[in-house]
BAPA-727389 format. One record per residue (C-alpha): residue number from 1; residue in three letters; x, y, z. Coordinates in nm, 2 decimals, padded with zeros to 4 digits. Each point is the difference from the previous one (the first is absolute). Layout:
<nodes>
<node pos="NUM" code="ala" px="X" py="Y" pz="Z"/>
...
</nodes>
This chain:
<nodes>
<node pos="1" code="unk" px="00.00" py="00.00" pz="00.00"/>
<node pos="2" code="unk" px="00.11" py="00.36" pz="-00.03"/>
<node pos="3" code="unk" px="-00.06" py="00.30" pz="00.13"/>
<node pos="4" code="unk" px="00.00" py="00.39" pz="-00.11"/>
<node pos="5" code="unk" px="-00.01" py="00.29" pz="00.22"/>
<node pos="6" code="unk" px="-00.07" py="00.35" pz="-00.03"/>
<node pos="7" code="unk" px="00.00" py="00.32" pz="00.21"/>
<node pos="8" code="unk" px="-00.18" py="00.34" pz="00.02"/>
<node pos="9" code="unk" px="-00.04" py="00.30" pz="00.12"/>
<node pos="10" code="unk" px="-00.35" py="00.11" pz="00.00"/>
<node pos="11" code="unk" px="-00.18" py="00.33" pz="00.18"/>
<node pos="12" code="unk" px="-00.10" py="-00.16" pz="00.32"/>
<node pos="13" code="unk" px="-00.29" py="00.21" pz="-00.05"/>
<node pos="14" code="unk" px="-00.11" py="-00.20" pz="-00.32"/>
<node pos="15" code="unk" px="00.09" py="-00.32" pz="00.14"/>
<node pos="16" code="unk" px="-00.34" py="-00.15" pz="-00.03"/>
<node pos="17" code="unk" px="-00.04" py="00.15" pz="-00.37"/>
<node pos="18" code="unk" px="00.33" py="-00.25" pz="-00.07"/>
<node pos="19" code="unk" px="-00.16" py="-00.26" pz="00.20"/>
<node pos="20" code="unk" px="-00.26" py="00.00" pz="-00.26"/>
<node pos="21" code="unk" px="00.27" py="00.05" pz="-00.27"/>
<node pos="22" code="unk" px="00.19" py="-00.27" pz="00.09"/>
<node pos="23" code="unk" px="-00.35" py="-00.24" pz="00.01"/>
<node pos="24" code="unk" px="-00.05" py="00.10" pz="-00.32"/>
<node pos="25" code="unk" px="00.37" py="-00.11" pz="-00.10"/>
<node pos="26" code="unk" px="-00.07" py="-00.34" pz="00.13"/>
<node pos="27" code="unk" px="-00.28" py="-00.05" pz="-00.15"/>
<node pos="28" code="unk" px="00.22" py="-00.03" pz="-00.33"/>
<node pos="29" code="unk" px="00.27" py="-00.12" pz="00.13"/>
<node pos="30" code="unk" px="-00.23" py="-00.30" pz="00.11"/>
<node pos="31" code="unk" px="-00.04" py="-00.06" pz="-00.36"/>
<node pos="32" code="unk" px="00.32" py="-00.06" pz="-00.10"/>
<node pos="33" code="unk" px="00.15" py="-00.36" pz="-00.03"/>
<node pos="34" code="unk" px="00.21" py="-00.16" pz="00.28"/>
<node pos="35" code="unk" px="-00.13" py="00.26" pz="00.27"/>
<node pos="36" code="unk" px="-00.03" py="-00.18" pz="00.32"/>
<node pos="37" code="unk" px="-00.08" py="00.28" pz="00.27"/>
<node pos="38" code="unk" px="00.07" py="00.36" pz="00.12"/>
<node pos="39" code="unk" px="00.02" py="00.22" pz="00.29"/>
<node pos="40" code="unk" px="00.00" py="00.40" pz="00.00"/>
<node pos="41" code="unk" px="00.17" py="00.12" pz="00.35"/>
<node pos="42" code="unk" px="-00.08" py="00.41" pz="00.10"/>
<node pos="43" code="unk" px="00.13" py="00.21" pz="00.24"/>
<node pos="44" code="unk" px="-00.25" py="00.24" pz="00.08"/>
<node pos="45" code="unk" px="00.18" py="00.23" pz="00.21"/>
<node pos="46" code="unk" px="00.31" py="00.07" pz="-00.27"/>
<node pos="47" code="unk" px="-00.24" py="-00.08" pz="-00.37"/>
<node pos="48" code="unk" px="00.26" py="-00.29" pz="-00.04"/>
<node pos="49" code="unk" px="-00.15" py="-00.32" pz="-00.15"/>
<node pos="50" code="unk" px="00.17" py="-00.34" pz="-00.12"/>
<node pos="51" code="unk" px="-00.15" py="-00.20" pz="-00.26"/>
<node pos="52" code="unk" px="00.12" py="-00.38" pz="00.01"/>
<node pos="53" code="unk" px="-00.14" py="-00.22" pz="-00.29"/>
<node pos="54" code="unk" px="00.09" py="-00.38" pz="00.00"/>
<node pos="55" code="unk" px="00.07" py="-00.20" pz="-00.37"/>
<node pos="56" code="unk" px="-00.02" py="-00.37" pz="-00.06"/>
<node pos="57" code="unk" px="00.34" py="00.06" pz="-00.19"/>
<node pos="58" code="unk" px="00.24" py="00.23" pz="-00.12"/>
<node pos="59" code="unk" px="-00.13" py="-00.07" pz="-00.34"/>
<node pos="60" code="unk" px="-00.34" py="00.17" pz="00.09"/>
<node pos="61" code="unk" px="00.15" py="00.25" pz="00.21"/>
<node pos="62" code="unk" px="00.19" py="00.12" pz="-00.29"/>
<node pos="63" code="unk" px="-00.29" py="-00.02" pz="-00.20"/>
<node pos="64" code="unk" px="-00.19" py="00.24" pz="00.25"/>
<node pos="65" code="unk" px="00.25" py="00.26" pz="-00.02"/>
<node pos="66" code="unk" px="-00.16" py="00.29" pz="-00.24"/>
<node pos="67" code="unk" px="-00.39" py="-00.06" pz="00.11"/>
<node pos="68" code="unk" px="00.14" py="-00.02" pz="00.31"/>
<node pos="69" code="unk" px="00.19" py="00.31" pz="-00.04"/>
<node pos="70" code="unk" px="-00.30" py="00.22" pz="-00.12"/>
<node pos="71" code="unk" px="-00.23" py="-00.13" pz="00.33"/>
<node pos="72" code="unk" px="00.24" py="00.07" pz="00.24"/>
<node pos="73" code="unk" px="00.08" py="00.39" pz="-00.17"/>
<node pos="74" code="unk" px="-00.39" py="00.05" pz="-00.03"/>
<node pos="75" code="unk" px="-00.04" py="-00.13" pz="00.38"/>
<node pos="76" code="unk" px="00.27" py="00.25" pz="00.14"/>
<node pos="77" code="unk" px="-00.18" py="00.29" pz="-00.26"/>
<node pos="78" code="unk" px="-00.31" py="-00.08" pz="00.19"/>
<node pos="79" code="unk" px="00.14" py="00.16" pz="00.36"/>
<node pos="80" code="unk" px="00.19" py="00.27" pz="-00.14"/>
<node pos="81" code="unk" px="00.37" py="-00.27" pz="00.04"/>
<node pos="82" code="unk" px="00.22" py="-00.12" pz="-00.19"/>
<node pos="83" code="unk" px="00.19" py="-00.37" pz="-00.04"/>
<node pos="84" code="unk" px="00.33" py="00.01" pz="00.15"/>
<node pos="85" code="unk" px="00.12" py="-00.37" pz="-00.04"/>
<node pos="86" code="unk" px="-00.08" py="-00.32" pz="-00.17"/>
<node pos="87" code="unk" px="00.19" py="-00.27" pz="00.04"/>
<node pos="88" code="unk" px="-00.01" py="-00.37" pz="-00.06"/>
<node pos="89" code="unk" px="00.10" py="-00.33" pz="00.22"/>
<node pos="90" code="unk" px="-00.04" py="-00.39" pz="-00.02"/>
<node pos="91" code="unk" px="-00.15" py="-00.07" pz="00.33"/>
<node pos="92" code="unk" px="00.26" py="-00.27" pz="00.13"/>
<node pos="93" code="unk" px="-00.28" py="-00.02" pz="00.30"/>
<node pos="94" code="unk" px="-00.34" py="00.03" pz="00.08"/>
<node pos="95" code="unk" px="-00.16" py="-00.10" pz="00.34"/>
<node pos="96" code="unk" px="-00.42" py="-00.02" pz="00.07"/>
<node pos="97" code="unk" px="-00.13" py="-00.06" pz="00.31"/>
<node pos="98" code="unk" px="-00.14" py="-00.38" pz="00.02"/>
<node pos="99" code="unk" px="-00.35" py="-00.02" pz="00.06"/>
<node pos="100" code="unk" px="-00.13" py="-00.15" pz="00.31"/>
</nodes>
């Protein structure tokens, strides 16, 4: 599985309109083959939020890259921010709670 992550600065002000903006995202992103799952991460206090989106494999990560891309600048647009980072990781572990 891999993994990319990306960073923002939004207007902490705005934070809910790139709440939405970032639901929105994911609903494409969803679409796209190999997507497995995602997680969006805000600070409310500074406007700083982390988007972590999970890939079956670095085939459909790469894949993801422009749409991707577009979501996440339209997302940050949405609360007056801006992407800072996006990077991209194989995830050499990933724990869950067992159930039970």
């Amino acid at each position: 599985m891999h993994a990319r992550v990306s960073t923002y600065d939004l207007a902490p002000e705005k934070l809910d309109d790139g709440v939405r903006g970032f639901s929105v995202a994911m609903d494409r992103i969803r679409s796209l083959d190999g997507f497995e799952e995602a997680l969006v991460l805000v600070d409310r206090e500074n406007g700083q939020a982390v988007t972590i989106t999970l890939w079956k494999d670095a085939h459909a990560m790469v894949a993801s890259r422009v749409p991707a891309s577009r979501a996440r600048s339209e997302a940050a647009r949405a609360a007056d921010g801006e992407v800072k980072s996006s990077c991209e990781y194989e995830i050499a572990l990933h724990e869950r709670a067992h159930d039970g």
